[in-house]
N, C-alpha and C positions, 0 to 999 in steps of 0.2 A: 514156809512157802512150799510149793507144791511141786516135785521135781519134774526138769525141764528138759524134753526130748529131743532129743536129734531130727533132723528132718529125715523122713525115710525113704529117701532116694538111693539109687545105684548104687552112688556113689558115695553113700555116707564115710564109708572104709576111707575115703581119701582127706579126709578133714581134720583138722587140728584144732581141737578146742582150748580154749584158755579155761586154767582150773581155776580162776579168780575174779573178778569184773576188774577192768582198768578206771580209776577214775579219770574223769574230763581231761586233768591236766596231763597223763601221760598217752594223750590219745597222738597218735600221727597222721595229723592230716592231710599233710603233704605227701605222705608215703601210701596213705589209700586212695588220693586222689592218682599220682601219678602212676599206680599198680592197675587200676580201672582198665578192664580189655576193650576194646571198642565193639561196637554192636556186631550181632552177625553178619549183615549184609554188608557192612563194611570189612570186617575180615576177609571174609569169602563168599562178595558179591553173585559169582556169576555159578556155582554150587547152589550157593542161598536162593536163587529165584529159580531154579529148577526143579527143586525141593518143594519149593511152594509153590512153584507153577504147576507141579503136576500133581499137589497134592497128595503127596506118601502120606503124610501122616491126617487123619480126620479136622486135626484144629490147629491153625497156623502156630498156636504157642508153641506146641511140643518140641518142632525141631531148635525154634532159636532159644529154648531152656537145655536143652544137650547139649552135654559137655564134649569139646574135644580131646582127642587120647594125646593128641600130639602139636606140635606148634602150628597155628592156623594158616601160617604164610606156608607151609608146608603141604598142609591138606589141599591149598587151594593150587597149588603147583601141580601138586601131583593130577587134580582133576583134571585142569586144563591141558596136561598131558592125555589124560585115556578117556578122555568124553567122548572124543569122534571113534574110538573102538569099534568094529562089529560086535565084541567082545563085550564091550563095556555094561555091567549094570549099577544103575544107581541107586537101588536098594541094598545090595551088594557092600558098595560103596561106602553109605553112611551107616552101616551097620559096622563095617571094619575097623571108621574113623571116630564114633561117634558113642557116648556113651548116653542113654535115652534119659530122658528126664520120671519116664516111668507113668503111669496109669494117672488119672486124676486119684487125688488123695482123699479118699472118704473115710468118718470116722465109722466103726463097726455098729450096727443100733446095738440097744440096750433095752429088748419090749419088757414093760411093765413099770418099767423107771419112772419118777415122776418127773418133770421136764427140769423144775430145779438142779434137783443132783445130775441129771444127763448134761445139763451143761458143765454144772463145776468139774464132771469128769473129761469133760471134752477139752479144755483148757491145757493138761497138758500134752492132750495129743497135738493141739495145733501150736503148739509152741516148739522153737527152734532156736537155735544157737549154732551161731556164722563167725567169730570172730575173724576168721581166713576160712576162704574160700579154693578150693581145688584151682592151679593154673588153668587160666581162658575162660574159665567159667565165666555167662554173662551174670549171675550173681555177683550183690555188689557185698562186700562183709560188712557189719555191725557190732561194735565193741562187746553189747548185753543182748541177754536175750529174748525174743520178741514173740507176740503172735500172728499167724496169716491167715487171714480168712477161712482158707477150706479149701476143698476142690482143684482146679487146674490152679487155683492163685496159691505157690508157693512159697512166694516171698510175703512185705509186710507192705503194706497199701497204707496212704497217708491216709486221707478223711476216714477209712476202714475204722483204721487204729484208735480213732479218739472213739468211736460208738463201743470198740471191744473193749475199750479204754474203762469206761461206766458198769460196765458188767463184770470186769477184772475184779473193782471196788465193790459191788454188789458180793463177790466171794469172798472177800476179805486178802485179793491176792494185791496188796497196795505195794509192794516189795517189785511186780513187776511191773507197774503202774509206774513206778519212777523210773525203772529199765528202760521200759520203752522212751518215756519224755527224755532221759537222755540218749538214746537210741538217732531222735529225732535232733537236738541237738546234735549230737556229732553228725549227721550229714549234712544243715547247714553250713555250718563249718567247714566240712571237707568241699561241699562242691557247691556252695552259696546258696542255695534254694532247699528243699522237700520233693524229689522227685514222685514221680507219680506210684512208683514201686522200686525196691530196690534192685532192678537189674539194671545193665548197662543202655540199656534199649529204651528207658525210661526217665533217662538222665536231660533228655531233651524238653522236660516240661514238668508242672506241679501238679497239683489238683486243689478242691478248694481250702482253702486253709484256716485248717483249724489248729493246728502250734499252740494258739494261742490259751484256746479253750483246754489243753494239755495242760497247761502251765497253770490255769485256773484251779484245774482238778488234781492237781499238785498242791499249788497254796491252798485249795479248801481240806488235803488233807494233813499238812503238815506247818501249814502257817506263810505268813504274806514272805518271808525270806525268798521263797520259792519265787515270786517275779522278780526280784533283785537277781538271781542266779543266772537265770537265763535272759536277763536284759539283753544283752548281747546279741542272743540268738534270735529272738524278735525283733531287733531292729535288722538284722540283715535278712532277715526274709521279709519286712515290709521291704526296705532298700531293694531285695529283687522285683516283686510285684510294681514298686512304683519308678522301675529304672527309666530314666529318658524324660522322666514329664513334665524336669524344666525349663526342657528344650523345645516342647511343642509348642504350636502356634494352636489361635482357635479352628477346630475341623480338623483337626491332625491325629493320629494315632504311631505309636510307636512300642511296639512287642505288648506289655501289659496295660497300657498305660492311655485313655484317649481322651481329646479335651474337647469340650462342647462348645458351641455355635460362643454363648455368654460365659466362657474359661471355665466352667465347672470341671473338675477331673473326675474322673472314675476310669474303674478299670475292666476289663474284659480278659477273657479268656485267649492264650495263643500258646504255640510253641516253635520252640528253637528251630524246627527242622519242617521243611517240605517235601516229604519224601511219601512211598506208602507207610503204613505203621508196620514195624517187624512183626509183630503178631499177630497180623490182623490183614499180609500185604496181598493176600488177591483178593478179600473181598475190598479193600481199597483200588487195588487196581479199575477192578469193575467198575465201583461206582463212578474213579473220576472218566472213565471210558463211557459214563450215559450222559455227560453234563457235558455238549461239544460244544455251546457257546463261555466255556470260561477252562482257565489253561487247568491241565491237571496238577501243578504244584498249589496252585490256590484252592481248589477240593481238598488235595491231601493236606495241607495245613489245618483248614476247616475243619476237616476232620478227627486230627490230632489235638485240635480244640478243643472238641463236644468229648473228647477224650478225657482232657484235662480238667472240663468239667465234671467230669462224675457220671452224668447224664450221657452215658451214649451208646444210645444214642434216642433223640427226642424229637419232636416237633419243634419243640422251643427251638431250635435252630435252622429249623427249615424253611423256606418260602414257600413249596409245597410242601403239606402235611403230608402225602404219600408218598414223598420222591426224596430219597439221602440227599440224590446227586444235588438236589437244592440247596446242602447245609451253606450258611452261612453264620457260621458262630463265631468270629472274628469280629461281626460286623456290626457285634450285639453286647450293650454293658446290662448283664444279668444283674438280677435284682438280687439276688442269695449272695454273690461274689461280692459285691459292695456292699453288703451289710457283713458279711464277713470281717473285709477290710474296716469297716465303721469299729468295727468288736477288738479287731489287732489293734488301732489305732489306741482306743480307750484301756488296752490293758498294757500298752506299753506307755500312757500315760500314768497306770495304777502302778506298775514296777517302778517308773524313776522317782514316782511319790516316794515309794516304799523307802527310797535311798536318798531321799530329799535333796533329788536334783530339780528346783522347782522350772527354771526355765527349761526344761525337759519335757517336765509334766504340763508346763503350759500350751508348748509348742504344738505336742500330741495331741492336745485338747481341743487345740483352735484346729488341727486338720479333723478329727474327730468331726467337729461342729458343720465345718466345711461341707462335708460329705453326707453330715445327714441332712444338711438343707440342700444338695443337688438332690439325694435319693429323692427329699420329697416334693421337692420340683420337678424333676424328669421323668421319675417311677414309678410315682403316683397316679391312676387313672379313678380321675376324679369322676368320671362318669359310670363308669362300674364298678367303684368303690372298694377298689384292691389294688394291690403293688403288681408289676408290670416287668418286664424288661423293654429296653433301652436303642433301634437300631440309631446307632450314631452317625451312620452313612448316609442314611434318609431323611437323620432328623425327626423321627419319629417313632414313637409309641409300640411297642407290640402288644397288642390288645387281648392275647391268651390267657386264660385262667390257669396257673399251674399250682404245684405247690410250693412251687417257690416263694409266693406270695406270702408266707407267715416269714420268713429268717425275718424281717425287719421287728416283727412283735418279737421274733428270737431274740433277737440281740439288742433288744429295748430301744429303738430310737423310734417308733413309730409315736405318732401321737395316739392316746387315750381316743379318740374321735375317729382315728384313721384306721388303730384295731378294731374297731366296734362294726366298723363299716365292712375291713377283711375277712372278722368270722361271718358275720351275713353273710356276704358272698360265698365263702370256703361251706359253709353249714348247708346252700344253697346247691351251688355247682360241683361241689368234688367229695365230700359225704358218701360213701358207700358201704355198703355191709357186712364189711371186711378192714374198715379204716378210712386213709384220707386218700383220694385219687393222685397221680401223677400229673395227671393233667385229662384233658377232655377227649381226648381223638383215641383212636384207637385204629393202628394203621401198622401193626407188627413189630415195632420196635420197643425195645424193650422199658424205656423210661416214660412210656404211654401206658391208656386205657389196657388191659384190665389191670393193670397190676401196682402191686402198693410195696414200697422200698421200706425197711425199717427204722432208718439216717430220716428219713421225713414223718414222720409218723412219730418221732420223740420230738424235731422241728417244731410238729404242730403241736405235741402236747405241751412242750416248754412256753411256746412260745403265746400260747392261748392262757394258759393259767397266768401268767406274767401282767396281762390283763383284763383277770380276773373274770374270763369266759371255761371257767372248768368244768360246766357242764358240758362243753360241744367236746372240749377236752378230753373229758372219760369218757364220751359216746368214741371217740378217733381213738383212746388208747387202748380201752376193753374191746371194739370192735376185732383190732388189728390183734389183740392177745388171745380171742378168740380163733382168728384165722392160724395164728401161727400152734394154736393147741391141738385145733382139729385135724392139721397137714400133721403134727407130729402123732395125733391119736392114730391116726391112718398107716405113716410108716415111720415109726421113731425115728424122723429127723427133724430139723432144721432146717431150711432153706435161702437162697438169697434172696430172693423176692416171691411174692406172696399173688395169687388171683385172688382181688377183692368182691367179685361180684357174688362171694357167698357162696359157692358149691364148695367150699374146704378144699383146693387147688394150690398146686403151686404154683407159679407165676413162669411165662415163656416168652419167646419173642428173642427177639437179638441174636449175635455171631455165634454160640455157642450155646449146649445144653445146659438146664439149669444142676445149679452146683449144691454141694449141701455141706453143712460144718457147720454153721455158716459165721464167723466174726461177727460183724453188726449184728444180725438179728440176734444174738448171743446173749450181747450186752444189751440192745434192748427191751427183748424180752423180761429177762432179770430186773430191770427199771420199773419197767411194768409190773410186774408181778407186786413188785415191794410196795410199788404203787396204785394198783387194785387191788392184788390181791388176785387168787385164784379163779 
């Protein structure tokens, strides 16, 4: 295996590494749960929103990734002493207290490299090892060692992980391939879900979940034991997703979980807290300051939604296509999130197989069944001949093309008849020069028109050859390997998202500049390649 770097932060000097992996059993989960610092603006509320009310730093992440030199109930004392100062400065201030999180993290190019070997060298620049974390740090520790994306994202991103996860295997780095899977178990475990990223800040919600597809690419590389091991840890992250929904009524929703007009359950996207997002809290303040017919905790919620989905942010969530203040992603069961959960459902029925727990494996199977006869009840638009999301408030349809449209051929519950009709469509509407669209609109955000994500783009190619549309399949995976050769012919990188209309672009739009490293595209470029070919 390929050795595994420190993160190169300020403050690396402050860290205590373990010289060994701990396995599962001598993990303490109760001792990393209850170590967890609380977010910054909870420590030091009223520092924290000055900070980022006035903007010192360019990108909200920076300041609530800085560490503090000393204990927070401390800093926040001391502030609230000398804020009214004539004296007083606040750059001043958090430089004295504060130790920086430091520049976004880019890997150095390497011009002339072919793109294969640039990635396997990139691997272990972007891998890190946290086993303890520096006091107050909003980092959260992780037993093994893991990869993060790139760029300002210095921690390790759930959905990220499983696409870097494919390309790990593509290098033959299969050693941290099970790191991570139990990376990911142990925070089950310690705080019952898959937070959205390991900071404290992120402990309020998931993202889409893919655990399961983890655990897959584990048993396909080392045998079906692999779902027996982590049985556990898959049924307590569906148990999070489906907490509350055997107490709802028909029309009801409750945190993940909502039940249709005629009891179908599915689930949608939410999160634990209504607050702005710490890394992201005056462009949230703003938004919910333009939406004055609806309170601003239900915006911020919404918005820590379209968060947790992946996507955020999109049209898919908006009532207007050009206005955030519209998001309403609460109020919507996505079509990829319930094919998702369709895919948990059937591979923690594959695991209790494995351990011939049969009324286990039955159980799973009939909720399985369940959910794909709502998807294709409810999410199916049989008039435009694609998969859809779900508003459960309205009781109605969302009638967008996005790409979300293929998870169902992803995760195989679509009918032979139902795919046939989605690549139409998909070949039709979202086919670009550069791969498969996000969606149609194109309105600055960044999980819209121009731009093409890598996590959908192996989606569609999966989920297209599955039934046995591989033609449209290598037009969307050579198009997109295309794209990503030509951004790197221009300036040996990688990026995280891609402009598909063909000018060899990197992809823009959203809270921040684009980043490069990049995780996902990493892994699935590597797929690609193995899989076209140059």
């Amino acid at each position: 295996m390929r050795p595994i770097y420190l993160a190169s932060l300020s403050f690396t000097a402050l860290l205590c590494v373990a010289c060994s992996n701990p396995s599962p059993a001598t993990w303490s989960y109760e001792d990393a749960r209850s170590r967890a610092n609380v977010p910054p603006d909870q420590a030091y509320p009223e520092l924290f929103e000055a900070v980022q009310g006035k903007q010192l730093f360019t990108d909200q992440k920076h300041f609530v990734d800085a560490l503090p030199k000393r204990d927070p109930s401390k800093i926040r004392a001391d502030y609230l002493a000398r804020r009214d100062s004539a004296d007083f400065d606040l750059n001043e201030f958090v430089k004295d207290n504060f130790i920086e999180s430091g520049q976004a993290q880019s890997p150095a190019p390497q011009p002339g490299v072919p793109i294969k070997e640039h990635i396997d060298n990139l691997w272990p620049v972007l891998s890190r090892t946290y086993p303890h974390v520096p006091r107050y740090s909003s980092l959260l520790p992780l037993p093994l060692p893991y990869v993060v994306p790139g760029g300002r994202f210095r921690e390790m991103y759930y959905w990220d992980s499983y696409f870097t996860m494919l390309g790990l295997e593509q290098s033959g780095e299969k050693a941290q391939i099970r790191q991570m899977t139990d990376n990911f178990a142990y925070v089950i475990d310690t705080y019952g879900h898959i937070p959205n990223g390991n900071r404290t800040y992120y402990l309020s919600r998931s993202q889409p979940p893919f655990f399961a597809y983890m655990v897959e690419l584990q048993a396909h590389i080392e045998g079906d034991q692999a779902y027996g091991r982590y049985l556990p840890q898959l049924q307590k992250e569906y148990a999070y997703w489906m907490a509350g929904a055997q107490a709802l009524k028909a029309g009801e929703a409750g945190k993940h979980v909502v039940k249709l007009a005629d009891g179908s359950v599915l689930n949608r996207y939410w999160d634990a807290s209504a607050t702005p997002r710490q890394e992201s809290w005056l462009q949230d303040l703003k938004t919910a300051g333009q939406a004055p017919d609806r309170s601003r905790q239900e915006v911020w919620r919404d918005l820590r939604a379209g968060a947790e989905s992946g996507w955020d942010f999109s049209s898919r969530w908006l009532d207007d296509d050009k206005n955030l203040a519209t998001i309403r992603t609460t109020s919507i069961a996505p079509v990829d999130l319930n094919s998702l959960m369709y895919h948990l459902e059937r591979t923690i029925a594959k695991a209790c197989e494995t351990i011939q727990n049969s009324p286990c494996t039955q159980a799973y199977g009939q909720r399985a069944a369940q959910r794909q006869r709502a998807i294709e009840t409810h999410l199916w638009n049989a008039e435009g001949g694609y998969y859809v999301d779900y508003d459960w408030q309205r009781n109605r349809q969302r009638p967008a093309l996005t790409a979300a449209t293929l998870f169902p051929l992803y995760t195989g519950l679509a009918s032979a008849e139902h795919a046939n009709r989605t690549a139409d469509a998909v070949r039709e509407g979202l086919l670009r020069p550069g791969g498969i669209a996000t969606t149609q609109v194109n309105n600055g955000q960044q999980w819209d028109e121009p731009n093409g994500w890598a996590p959908l783009q192996w989606v569609a190619v999966e989920g297209l050859e599955r039934y046995g549309q591989t033609e449209l399949a290598r037009q969307i995976g050579s198009r997109f390997l295309q794209q990503v050769q030509a951004v790197y012919g221009k300036e040996d990188k990688l990026v995280e998202k891609y402009d598909l209309s063909g000018q060899g672009d990197g992809g823009g739009g959203g809270e921040y500049e684009l980043q490069d490293g990049f995780g996902w595209t990493n892994g699935v470029t590597l797929k690609l390649l193995q899989k076209y070919g140059g």
